[in-house]
C-alpha positions, -999 to +999 in steps of 0.1 A: -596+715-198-626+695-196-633+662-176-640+629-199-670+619-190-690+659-186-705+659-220-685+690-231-675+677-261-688+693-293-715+672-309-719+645-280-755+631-278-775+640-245-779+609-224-751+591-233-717+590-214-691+609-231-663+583-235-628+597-242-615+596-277-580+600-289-568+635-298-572+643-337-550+667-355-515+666-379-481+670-356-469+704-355-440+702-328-423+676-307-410+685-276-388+665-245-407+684-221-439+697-209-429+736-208-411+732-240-445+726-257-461+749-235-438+777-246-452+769-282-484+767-275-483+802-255-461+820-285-491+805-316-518+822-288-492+858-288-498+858-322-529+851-324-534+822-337-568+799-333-554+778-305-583+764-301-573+740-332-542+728-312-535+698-281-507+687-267-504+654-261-485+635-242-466+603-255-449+573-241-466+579-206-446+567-175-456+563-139-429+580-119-425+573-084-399+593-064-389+581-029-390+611-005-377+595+025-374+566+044-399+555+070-396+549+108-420+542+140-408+580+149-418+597+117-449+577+112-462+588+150-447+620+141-469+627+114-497+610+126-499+631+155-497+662+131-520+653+110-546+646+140-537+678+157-550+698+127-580+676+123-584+678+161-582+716+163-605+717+136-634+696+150-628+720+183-631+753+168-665+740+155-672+726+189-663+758+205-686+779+181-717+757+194-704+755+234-718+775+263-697+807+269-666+802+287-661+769+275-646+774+241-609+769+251-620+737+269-638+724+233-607+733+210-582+718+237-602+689+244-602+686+202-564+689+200-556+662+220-581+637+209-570+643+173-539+635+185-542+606+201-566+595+170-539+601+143-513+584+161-536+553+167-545+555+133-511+560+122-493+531+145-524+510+131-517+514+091-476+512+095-479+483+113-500+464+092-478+471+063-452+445+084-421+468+072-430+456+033-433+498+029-408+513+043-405+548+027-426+575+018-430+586-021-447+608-044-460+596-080-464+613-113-476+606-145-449+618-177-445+614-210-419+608-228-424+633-250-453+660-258-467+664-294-485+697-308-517+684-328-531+708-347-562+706-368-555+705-407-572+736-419-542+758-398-516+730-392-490+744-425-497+778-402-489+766-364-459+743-380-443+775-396-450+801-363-438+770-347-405+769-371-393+801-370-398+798-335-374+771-334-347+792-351-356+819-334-363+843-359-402+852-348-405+875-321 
């Protein structure tokens, strides 16, 4: 996989940003989900085809956004102090490595409880300037509708066969 903008792609000019282009290639395969088209991909590459000719692309793309749970003052200082705990003990190790000897357990303790107190701060501080129009935690992802197999024309008849007899389950 390569980043759009690296200059990675073959024949891009030196200098100039590598915009991102549309996928080229004639549909080989249509699949309802990602590890359907996966599993083609992975049984053209058993057989050794040139998967290099092939993408998969995905079509129709929706933001998803699934709610996790609902938020409270409790589970926002909650986390908050977690998250600042880590951070905290974190910033003490390092302190403890450059203390005096003897003093290490003072560094990492006195880290822990400032990162603490800082992620709760920080925490109360960001919930409560949402004003309660937030009040649940979520994770989003980006899914397509559907996934197409591109292949490029000189093998295309070839991936749409291996990709056929696939389907019907007659190629091992």
């Amino acid at each position: 996989m390569t980043a759009p903008f690296t200059g990675n792609r073959p024949g891009a000019q030196p200098g100039l940003p590598n915009l991102p282009e549309p996928p080229s290639g004639w549909p080989v395969g249509s699949y309802a989900k990602y590890e359907e088209a996966q599993r083609a991909v992975d049984h053209l590459a058993d057989n050794e085809f040139p998967v290099a000719d092939v993408t998969i692309v995905g079509v129709d793309l929706m933001l998803v956004e699934r709610v996790i749970a609902r938020l409270t003052w409790g589970r926002v200082l909650a986390t908050g102090a977690a998250s600042g705990a880590w951070l905290g003990l974190f910033v003490g190790l390092v302190l403890s490595l450059l203390a005096p000897v003897g003093s290490g357990l003072g560094s990492i303790l006195t880290g822990l409880v400032l990162g603490i107190v800082f992620g709760v701060v920080s925490g109360a501080i960001t919930y409560g300037a949402s004003r309660g129009r937030r009040d649940f935690t979520s994770q989003s992802q980006l899914v397509a509708g559907r996934y197409d197999v591109l292949c490029q024309p000189r093998n295309a008849e070839k991936a749409r066969d291996m990709l056929g007899k696939l389907a019907m389950g007659t190629d091992g």
